[in-house]
C-alpha positions in Angstrom: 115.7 109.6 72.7 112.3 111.5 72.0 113.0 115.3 71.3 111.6 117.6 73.6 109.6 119.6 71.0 107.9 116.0 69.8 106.8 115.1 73.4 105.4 118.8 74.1 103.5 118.5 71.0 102.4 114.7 71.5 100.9 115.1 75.1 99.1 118.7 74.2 97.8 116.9 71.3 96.4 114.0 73.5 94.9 116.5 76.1 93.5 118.2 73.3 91.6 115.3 72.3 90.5 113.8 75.4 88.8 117.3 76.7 86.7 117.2 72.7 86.1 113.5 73.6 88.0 112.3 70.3 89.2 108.7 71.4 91.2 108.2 68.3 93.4 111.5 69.3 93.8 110.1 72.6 95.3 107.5 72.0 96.5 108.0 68.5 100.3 108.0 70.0 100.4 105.1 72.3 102.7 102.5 71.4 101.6 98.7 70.7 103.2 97.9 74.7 101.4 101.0 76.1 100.7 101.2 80.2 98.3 102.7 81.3 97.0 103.3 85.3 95.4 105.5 87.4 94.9 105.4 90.7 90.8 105.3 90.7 90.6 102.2 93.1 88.1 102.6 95.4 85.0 104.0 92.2 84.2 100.6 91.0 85.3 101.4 87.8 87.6 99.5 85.8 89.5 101.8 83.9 90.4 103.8 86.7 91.4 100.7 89.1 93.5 98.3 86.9 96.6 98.8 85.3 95.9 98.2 81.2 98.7 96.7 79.1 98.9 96.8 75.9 97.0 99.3 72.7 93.7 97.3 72.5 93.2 97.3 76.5 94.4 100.9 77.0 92.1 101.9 74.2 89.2 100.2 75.9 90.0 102.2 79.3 90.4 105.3 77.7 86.7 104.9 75.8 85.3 104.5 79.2 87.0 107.6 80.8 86.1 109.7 77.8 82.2 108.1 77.7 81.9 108.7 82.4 84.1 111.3 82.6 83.8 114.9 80.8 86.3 118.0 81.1 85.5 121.6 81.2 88.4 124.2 81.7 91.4 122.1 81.2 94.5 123.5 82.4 98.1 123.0 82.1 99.8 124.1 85.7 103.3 122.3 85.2 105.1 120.4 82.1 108.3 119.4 83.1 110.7 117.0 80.7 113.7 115.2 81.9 115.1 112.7 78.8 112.5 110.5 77.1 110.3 111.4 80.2 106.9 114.1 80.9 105.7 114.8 84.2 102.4 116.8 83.7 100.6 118.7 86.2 97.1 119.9 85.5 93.6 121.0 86.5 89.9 120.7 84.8 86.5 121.1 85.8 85.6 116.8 86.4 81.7 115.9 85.8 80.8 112.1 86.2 78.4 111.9 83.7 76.3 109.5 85.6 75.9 110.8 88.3 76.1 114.5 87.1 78.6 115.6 89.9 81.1 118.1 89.1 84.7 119.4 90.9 87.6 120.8 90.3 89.9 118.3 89.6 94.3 118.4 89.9 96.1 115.4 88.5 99.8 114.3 87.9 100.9 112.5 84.8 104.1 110.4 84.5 104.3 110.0 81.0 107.5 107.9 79.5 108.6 107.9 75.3 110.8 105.2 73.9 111.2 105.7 69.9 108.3 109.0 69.8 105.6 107.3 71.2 103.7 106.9 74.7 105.2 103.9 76.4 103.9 104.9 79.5 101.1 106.7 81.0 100.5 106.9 85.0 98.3 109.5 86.4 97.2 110.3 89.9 94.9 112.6 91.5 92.5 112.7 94.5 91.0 109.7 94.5 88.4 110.6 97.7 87.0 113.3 95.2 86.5 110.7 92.3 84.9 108.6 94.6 82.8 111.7 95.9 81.4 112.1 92.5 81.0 108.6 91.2 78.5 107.6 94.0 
């Protein structure tokens, strides 16, 4: 089991990175058989529609996210850790970069460890509000 002070550290870390747009600390602690989803369908994008599996695909979503999707005022609301598992609850100023649309924007993370790295990464949010600012 992943210690509790090693998960804390590992998802601040990658939250870190995503709102300075560093791809490499993103995903820096994803295992090779890393999941990743979001539940984006409906945007027409990609990486926030399909479930990526495996490092190299879950990279490539994550590079996408970071190059559409910039956040401002990042905040942690909830971090809650029950055994090798993270549920994350959080807010951030969202602006689609194409578009230029911005909104305040409150996601869940499901995040799973197995041997102190991310096996598992499953976020949800409003997905009406994505869509909102993608079009």
């Amino acid at each position: 089991m992943t210690n509790r002070a090693h998960m804390e550290q590992t998802v601040r870390s990658l939250y870190a990175a995503r709102v300075r747009g560093d791809l490499d600390g993103t995903v820096r602690d994803l295992a090779e058989e890393a999941v990743f989803s979001l539940n984006g369908r409906g945007t027409g994008i990609a990486a926030m529609s399909e479930d990526c599996c495996g490092r190299p695909a879950v990279r490539e979503s994550v590079r996408q996210l970071i190059e559409n999707w910039r956040f401002d005022d990042w905040e942690e609301t909830a971090f809650l850790i029950d055994g090798d598992r993270v549920a994350l609850q959080w807010a951030a100023r969202v602006t689609f970069v194409p578009t230029g649309k911005s909104a305040t924007m409150q996601a869940v993370d499901m995040i799973a460890f197995r041997d102190g790295k991310i096996v598992e990464f499953r976020q949800s949010t409003d997905t009406a509000m994505l869509m909102s600012l993608a079009s």
